[in-house]
Every structure is written in structure tokens, then in C-alpha cells.
C-alpha positions in Angstrom: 2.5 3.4 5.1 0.0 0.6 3.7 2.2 -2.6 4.0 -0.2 -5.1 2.7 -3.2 -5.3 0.9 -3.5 -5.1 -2.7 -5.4 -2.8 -5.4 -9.4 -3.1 -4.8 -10.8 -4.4 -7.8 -13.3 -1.5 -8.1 -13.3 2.1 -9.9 -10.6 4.8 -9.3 -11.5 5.9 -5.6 -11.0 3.0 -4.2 -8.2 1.5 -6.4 -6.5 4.7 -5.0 -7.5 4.0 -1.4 -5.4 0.5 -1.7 -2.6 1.4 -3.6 0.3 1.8 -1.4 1.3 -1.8 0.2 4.6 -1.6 2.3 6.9 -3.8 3.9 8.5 -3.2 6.8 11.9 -1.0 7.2 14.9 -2.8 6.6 16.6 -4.0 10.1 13.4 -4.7 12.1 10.1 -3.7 12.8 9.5 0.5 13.1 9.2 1.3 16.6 10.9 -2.0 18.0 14.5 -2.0 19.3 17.4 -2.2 16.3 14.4 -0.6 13.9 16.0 1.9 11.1 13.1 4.6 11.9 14.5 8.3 11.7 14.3 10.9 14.5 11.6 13.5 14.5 13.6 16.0 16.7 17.6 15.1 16.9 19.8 17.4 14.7 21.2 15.4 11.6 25.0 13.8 12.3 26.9 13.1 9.4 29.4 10.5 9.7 32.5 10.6 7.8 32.9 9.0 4.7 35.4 5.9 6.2 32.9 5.2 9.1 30.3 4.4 6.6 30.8 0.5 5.4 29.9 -0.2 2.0 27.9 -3.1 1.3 27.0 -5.2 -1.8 25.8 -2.9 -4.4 21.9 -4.2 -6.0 21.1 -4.1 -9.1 18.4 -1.6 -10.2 15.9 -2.3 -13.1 15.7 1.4 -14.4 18.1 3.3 -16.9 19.4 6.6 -16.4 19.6 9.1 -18.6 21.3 12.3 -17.5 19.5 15.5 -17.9 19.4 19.3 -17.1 17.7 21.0 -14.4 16.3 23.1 -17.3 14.8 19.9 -18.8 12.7 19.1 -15.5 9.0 21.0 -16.1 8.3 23.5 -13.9 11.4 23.0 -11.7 11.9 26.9 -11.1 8.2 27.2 -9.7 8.4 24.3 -7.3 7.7 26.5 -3.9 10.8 25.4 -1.7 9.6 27.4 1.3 9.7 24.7 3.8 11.4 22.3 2.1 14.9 22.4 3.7 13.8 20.3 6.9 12.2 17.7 4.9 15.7 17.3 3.2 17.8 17.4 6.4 15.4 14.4 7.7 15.7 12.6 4.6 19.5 13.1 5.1 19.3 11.1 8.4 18.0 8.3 6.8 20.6 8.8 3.6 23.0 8.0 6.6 22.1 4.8 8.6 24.1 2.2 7.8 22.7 -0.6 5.7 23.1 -4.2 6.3 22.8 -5.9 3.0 19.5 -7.2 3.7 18.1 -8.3 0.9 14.4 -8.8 2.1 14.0 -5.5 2.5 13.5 -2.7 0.2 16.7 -0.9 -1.8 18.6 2.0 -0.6 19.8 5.0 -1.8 24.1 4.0 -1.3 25.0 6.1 1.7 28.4 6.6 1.0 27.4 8.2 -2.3 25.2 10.8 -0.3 27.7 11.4 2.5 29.5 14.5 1.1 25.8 16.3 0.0 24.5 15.7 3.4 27.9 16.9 4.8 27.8 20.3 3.1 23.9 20.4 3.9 24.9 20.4 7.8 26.5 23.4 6.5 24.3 25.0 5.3 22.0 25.4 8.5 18.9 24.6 9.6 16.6 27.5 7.5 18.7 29.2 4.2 16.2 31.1 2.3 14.3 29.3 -1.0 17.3 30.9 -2.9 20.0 29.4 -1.2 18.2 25.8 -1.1 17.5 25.6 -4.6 21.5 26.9 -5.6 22.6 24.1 -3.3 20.2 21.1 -4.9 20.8 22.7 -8.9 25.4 22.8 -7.7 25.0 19.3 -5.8 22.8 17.7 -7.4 22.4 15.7 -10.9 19.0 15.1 -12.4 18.7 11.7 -14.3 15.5 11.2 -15.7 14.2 7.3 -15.3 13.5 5.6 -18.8 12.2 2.5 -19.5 13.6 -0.4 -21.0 13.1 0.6 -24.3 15.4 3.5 -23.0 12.7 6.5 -23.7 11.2 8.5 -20.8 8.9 6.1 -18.7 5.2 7.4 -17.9 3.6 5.6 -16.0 0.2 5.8 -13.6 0.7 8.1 -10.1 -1.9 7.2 -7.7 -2.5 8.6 -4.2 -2.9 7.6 -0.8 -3.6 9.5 2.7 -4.0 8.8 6.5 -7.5 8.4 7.5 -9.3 9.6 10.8 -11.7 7.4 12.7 -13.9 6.9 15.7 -12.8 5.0 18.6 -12.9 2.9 21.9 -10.0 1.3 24.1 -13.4 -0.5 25.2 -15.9 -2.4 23.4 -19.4 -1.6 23.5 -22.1 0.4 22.0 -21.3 1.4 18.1 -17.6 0.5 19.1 -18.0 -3.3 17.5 -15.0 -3.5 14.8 -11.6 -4.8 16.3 -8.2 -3.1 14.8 -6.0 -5.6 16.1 -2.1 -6.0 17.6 0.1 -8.8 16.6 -0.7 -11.8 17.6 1.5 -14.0 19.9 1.7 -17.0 17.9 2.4 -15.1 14.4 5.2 -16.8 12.9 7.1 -14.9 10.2 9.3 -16.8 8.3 12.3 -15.0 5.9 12.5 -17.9 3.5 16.0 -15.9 2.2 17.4 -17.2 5.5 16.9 -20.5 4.5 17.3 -20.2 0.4 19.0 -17.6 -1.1 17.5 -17.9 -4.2 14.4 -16.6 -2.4 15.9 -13.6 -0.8 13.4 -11.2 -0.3 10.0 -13.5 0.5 8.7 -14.2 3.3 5.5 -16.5 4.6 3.4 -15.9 7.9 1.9 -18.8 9.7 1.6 -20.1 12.9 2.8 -23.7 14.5 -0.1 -26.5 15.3 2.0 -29.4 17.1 5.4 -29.4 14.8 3.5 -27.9 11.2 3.8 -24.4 10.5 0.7 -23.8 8.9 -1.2 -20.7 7.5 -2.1 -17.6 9.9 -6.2 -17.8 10.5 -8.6 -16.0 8.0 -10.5 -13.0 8.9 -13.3 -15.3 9.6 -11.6 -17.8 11.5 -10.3 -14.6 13.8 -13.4 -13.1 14.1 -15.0 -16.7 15.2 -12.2 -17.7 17.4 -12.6 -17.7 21.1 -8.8 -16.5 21.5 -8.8 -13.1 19.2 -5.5 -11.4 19.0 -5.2 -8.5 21.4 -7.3 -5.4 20.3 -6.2 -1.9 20.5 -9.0 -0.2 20.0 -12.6 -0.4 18.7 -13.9 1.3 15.5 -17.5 2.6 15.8 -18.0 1.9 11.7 -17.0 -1.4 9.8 -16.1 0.5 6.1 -14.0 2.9 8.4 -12.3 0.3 10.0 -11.9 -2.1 6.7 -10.3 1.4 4.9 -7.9 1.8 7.3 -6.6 -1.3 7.3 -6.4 -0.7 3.2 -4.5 2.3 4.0 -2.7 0.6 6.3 -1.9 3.3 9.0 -4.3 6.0 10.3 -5.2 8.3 13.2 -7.6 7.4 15.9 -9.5 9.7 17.9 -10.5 8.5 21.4 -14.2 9.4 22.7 -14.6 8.2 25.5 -13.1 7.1 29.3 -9.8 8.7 30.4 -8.4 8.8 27.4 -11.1 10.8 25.5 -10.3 13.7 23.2 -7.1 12.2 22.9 -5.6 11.4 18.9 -3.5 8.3 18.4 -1.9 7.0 15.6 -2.3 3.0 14.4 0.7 2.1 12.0 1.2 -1.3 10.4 2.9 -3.5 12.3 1.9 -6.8 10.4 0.0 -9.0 8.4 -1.9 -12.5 8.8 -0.3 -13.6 5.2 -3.8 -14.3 3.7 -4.3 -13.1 0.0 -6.7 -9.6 -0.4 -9.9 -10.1 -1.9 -12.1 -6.7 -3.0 -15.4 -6.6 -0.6 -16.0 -3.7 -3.5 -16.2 -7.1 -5.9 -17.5 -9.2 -3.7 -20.5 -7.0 -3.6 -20.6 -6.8 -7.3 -20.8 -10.2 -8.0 -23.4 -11.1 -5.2 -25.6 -8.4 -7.4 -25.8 -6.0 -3.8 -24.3 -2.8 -5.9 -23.5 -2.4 -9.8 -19.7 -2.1 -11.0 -20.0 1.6 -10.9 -21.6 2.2 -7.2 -18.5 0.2 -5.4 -17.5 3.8 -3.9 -16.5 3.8 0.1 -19.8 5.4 0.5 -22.1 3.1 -1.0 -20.3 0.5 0.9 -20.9 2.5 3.9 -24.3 2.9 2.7 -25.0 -1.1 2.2 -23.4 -2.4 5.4 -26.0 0.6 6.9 -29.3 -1.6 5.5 -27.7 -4.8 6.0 -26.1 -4.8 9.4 -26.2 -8.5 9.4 -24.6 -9.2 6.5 -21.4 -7.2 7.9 -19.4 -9.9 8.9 -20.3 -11.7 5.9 -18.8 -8.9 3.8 -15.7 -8.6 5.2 -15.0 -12.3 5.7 -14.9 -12.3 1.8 -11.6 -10.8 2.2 -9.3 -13.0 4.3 -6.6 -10.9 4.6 -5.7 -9.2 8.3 -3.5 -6.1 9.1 -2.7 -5.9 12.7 -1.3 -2.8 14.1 0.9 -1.0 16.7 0.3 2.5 18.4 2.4 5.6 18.7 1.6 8.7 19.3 1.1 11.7 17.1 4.1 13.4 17.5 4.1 16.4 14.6 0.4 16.8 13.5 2.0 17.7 10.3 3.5 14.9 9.5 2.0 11.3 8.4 3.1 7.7 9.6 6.6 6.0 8.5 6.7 5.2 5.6 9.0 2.0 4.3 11.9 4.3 4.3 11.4 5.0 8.2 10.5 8.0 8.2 7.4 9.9 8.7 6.0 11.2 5.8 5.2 14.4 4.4 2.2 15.5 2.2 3.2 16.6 -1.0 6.7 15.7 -0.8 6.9 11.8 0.2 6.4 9.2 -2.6 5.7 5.8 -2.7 7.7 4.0 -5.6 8.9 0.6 -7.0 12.6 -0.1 -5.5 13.6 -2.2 -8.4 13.5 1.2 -10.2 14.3 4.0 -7.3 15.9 3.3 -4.1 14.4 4.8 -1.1 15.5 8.0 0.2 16.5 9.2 -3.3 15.1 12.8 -4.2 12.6 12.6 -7.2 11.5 15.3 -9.3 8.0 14.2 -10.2 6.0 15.4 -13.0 2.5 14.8 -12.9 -1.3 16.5 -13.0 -3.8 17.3 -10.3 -6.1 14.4 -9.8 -8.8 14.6 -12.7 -7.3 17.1 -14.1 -4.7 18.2 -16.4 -3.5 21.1 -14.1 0.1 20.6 -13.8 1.3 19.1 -10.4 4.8 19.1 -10.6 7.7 19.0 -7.5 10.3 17.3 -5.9 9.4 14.4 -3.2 11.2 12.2 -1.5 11.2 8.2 -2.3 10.7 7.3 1.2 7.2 4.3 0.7 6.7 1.1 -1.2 3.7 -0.7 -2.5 2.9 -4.4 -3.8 0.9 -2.2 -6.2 3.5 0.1 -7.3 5.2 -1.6 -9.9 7.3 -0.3 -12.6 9.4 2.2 -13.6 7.8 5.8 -13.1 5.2 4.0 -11.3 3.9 6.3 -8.1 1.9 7.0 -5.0 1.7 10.2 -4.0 1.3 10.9 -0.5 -1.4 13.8 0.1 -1.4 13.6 4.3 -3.9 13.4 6.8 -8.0 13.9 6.7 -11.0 13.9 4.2 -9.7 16.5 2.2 -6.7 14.4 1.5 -8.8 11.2 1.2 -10.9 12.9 -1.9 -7.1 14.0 -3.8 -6.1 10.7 -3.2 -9.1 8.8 -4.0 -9.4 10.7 -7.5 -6.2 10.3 -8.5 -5.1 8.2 -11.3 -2.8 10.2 -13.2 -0.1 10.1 -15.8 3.4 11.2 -14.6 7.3 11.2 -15.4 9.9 10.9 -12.7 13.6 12.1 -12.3 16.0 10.7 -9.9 18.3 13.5 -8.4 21.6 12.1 -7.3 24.8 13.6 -6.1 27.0 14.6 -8.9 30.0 13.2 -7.9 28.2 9.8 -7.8 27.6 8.7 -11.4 24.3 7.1 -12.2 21.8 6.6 -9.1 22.6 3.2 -7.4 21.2 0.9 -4.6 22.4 -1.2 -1.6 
């Protein structure tokens, strides 16, 4: 969902509100022609097992350590109710074909999933609860994810949500703060092309004569008389800066032809420039102490110093620029890494060196500030520059303020357990 910026350097909330940093889906950009993205409505087509061409296996970081469905905590009270689309759509991505890119995140190995999705087609499209969790607990193995010590990993599980704002196709009035499209002259550069040794980094920049040189700074955008093109206009600067920390969120239209309307932003790229905290930056100009730097007393400050806004968020070079779709199922959230839209409650964001996306997790974890258990499967299906390590989390909570205060408290412990077909072995990657 977020593809970009990094952890805020301020207390929990807004730690959690920049947690989840994503690249984008292996094979191209979501939304462009040859992109990986899922489909929200086709029925899910298994191939068979020879149509599906293996590629080079990679290396996860994690160790395995088979376990018992008895052994996962509260595995017989997880509410499976509608949980069997969510695991037909996360079968559709189980069977794209992968392409042994290695810039882009690590995959659950298709062919090892082939004959579970196969019998899920099966199975229908709506068995009872009964049914679905007899099918998992016979199909599936749990393995729970150790770290390198080989014991059971904890590790932190923050959350992140989708945001709603105010805005514009036109600027004027409160409608002052740009959320920008790709540029035309944004270079992006897979250096793993080039040098293998570097598979998996890439630079942005842009060319001046023959140079490639870095992508302008927020400031150097917002001074320039040639912006990049805007989609829309936010009508508050926090709400606009947040977004872009989220890195996808919905906008709802309030004015002209188009007013009423809710469309969605999502990621589409970035300008390459490191993130720096406007939380800190206001700490250390002495404007709010270390435990005030909350989205609201940001919201507060940029209210008594409206011209100090630009100065705020110039402290933080970095840029996310954006592409619009529409809001096709109002219960679903934006795609994630994994292309495919996410779901609250059940779609994770996790380290790939650890758990390849699309894999089914059995997370165990609390309620955020709280030790009430919280404890279900998800689906790996996000990434994060913050979400390192094994066990390491974001937990998706979905769309609106409700699900902006869960994820803006949370900062929990958790355990995680990769479920993997059991003909497979040990979970694996391509």
C-alpha cells in the first residue's frame, strides 16, 4: 500500500501511520499494461501443474519449524465466515506466473500451491465455516517462523489503514496542497539490469544534458514553475502529508461535476529523496515537545502558523506521486505489493526475506494497547522498508478514522506461522 516513506521519528501513532513502505508488484507498475494486479470479479482459473514454469528458487532468511494446528493459539475461534473469497483471490495471485525478477519482492512458489488451489476450485465459491476450516487443517501445514537462534520469533506488529480526505480536481479556495502524478521526466533506473550484484536496487533521477541526476526535492517541486501534473487538490496540508505516509488513500470530490464522487489515489511512485520526520523537525525547532508530535498537534501547529506550512513540509524532501482508480469494492483497500487489494483484518504487510507474498499466515498477536488477544489467519500480500525481520508485521485494519486510531495505537508483540501446502515441504520463494 505505502511504497515509500520510512518510520516517523515520533511516538507510536505516527510511527504506525508510516510503517508500511512498498515497492511496486513484481512485472510492472499496478494498473499499467503487463502489471501482475489480481481481478476483483473473474472466477479463479487454475492452470495445470506443467503450464506453470518454474523459476530460480530464492533463498529465504527464516527457519521453519513444523507445527500442529493445535499448537496455533486460538486457531479454532478464528471466525472464518467470509473468509473463503479472500482465499480464492489470494489463489489467483498463488497462480500468475513469476518471472524471476529479482527487484521485486519474493513469491510464494506457484507450483507448490497449484494442487491446493486446484481442489479449492472444487470446493465452490461459499462452503460453510466447517467445510473451510476441514479443507485448510487436511491441505495445509502450519510451520511456525523462528528466528536465527532457531526459537519462535516475536517480533513488533504495527498497523496501517487507508485514509479519507477532502478534495479538488481544481485549485482554489482551502484546496492548496498538490497530490501529484508521475512526472514525465522521472527516470527509474534498475541498477540489477546493469550489476547483478545489485539485483533488487534501484535509483530515481532525471537527465540534465547527458547526467542523470537526483529527482527534485519537495521544495525544489513546490518552487518550480513546471510542477508535475496534479490530480487533485487536498483542502488540509497534515491530511495530504499523511496520505502520502500511507501511501494510498480515498478522495472524496466536493465540488464541480464530479462532486460526491470517492476516488482512490494509490502509489504509483517516488521522487527517490530520503524521508525526513516533519514530527522531528518540529521537535527540534522547539514548535512542539517530543510527546505532542501526534497528527493532531501537527494539524493544530500548521493551523496558527499557516506560513510556516511550506516550510514544514520542505523539511522532508521526499515525494510520493500517485495514480487514480476507482473504488471498485468499498470493502476492500488498495493493492497491496502482492497485487491485490487488501482486506482489513486479513491482509498483512511482512518482510519477504522471511515470508513470501501470498503465503497464508496465522498471526498471533494483541489488540492495539492492549493485551486482548488478536489472533487469525491473513494473507502476506504488502511490504514495507520498515518491516524488517522475521515475525516482523503490519497489520492492515481498512479504510476510515476508526481504522486510523487501531492502527495508529498499535505497536504490539506477535508470533507468526506460515501455512504451506503439505505436499510442499518447508515454505519456499521464487
Amino acid at each position: 500500500m505505502n511504497r515509500f516513506l520510512k518510520l516517523l521519528c515520533v511516538p507510536p501513532l505516527l510511527v504506525a501511520l508510516a510503517s508500511c513502505t512498498t515497492p511496486p508488484p513484481e512485472g510492472g507498475e499496478p494498473g499499467l499494461p503487463g502489471s501482475p494486479g489480481v481481478s476483483e470479479t473473474g472466477p479463479l482459473v487454475v492452470p495445470p501443474l506443467n503450464a506453470l514454469r518454474d523459476t530460480p528458487a530464492r533463498a529465504l532468511a527464516g527457519r521453519f519449524q513444523r507445527a500442529a494446528w493445535a499448537e496455533l493459539p486460538g486457531w479454532s475461534n478464528d471466525d472464518l465466515s467470509r473468509f473463503w473469497p479472500l482465499f480464492l483471490r489470494n489463489c489467483q495471485g498463488l497462480m500468475r506466473q513469476t518471472t524471476g525478477n529479482l527487484a521485486a519482492p519474493a513469491r510464494a512458489t506457484p507450483r507448490a500451491w497449484q494442487p491446493v488451489c486446484a481442489a479449492a476450485v472444487s470446493l465452490g465459491s461459499a462452503p460453510d465455516v466447517a467445510t473451510v476450516r476441514q479443507f485448510l487443517q487436511t491441505q495445509l501445514q502450519p510451520w511456525r517462523v523462528n528466528g536465527a537462534d532457531n526459537r519462535a520469533a516475536s517480533n513488533t506488529v504495527t498497523g496501517y489503514y487507508e485514509p479519507l480526505v477532502r478534495g479538488s480536481r481544481s485549485q482554489g479556495g482551502p484546496y492548496q496542497w498538490p497530490l501529484y502524478a508521475v512526472p514525465d521526466d522521472l527516470l527509474t533506473i534498475d541498477l540489477g539490469a546493469v550489476y547483478p550484484d545489485l539485483a533488487g536496487k534501484r535509483v530515481r533521477g532525471k537527465l540534465v544534458g547527458k547526467r542523470v541526476v537526483p529527482y527534485d526535492t519537495r521544495a525544489a517541486i513546490a518552487a518550480s514553475g513546471t510542477r508535475p501534473p496534479v490530480l487533485v487538490w487536498v483542502d488540509d496540508p497534515v491530511d495530504n502529508f499523511f496520505l502520502q505516509v500511507q501511501g494510498s488513500g480515498r478522495v472524496l470530490l466536493t465540488d464541480g461535476r464530479d462532486a460526491g464522487t470517492t476516488i482512490r489515489v494509490a502509489y504509483a511512485d517516488h521522487n527517490g529523496q530520503p524521508y525526513a520526520s516533519i514530527g522531528r523537525w518540529l521537535i527540534d525547532k522547539g514548535e512542539l515537545r517530543a510527546n505532542e508530535a501526534s497528527m493532531q498537534n501537527i494539524r493544530a501547529w500548521a493551523q496558527r502558523n499557516p506560513a510556516r506550512v511550506q516550510e514544514m513540509l520542505n523539511a522532508n524532501p521526499a515525494v510520493v506521486f500517485f495514480r487514480e482508480e476507482p473504488v471498485i469494492d468499498p470493502e476492500l483497500g488498495p493493492k497491496g505489493a502482492y497485487g491485490i487489494a487488501l482486506a482489513p483484518h486479513r491482509s498483512i504487510a511482512v518482510d519477504t526475506s522471511f515470508v513470501p507474498l501470498g503465503a497464508p499466515v496465522y498471526l498471533a498477536t494483541t489488540w492495539p494497547s492492549s493485551d486482548r488477544p488478536l489472533q487469525g489467519l491473513v494473507f502476506a500480500q504488502d511490504t514495507g522498508a520498515a518491516i524488517k525481520g522475521a515475525a516482523r508485521a503490519d497489520f492492515y485494519w481498512g479504510f476510515g478514522d476508526e481504522a486510523g486510531a487501531q492502527a495508529g495505537r498499535m505497536k504490539q508483540r506477535g508470533q507468526m506461522w506460515v501455512l504451506w501446502p503439505k505436499q510442499a515441504g518447508e515454505p519456499s520463494a521464487r
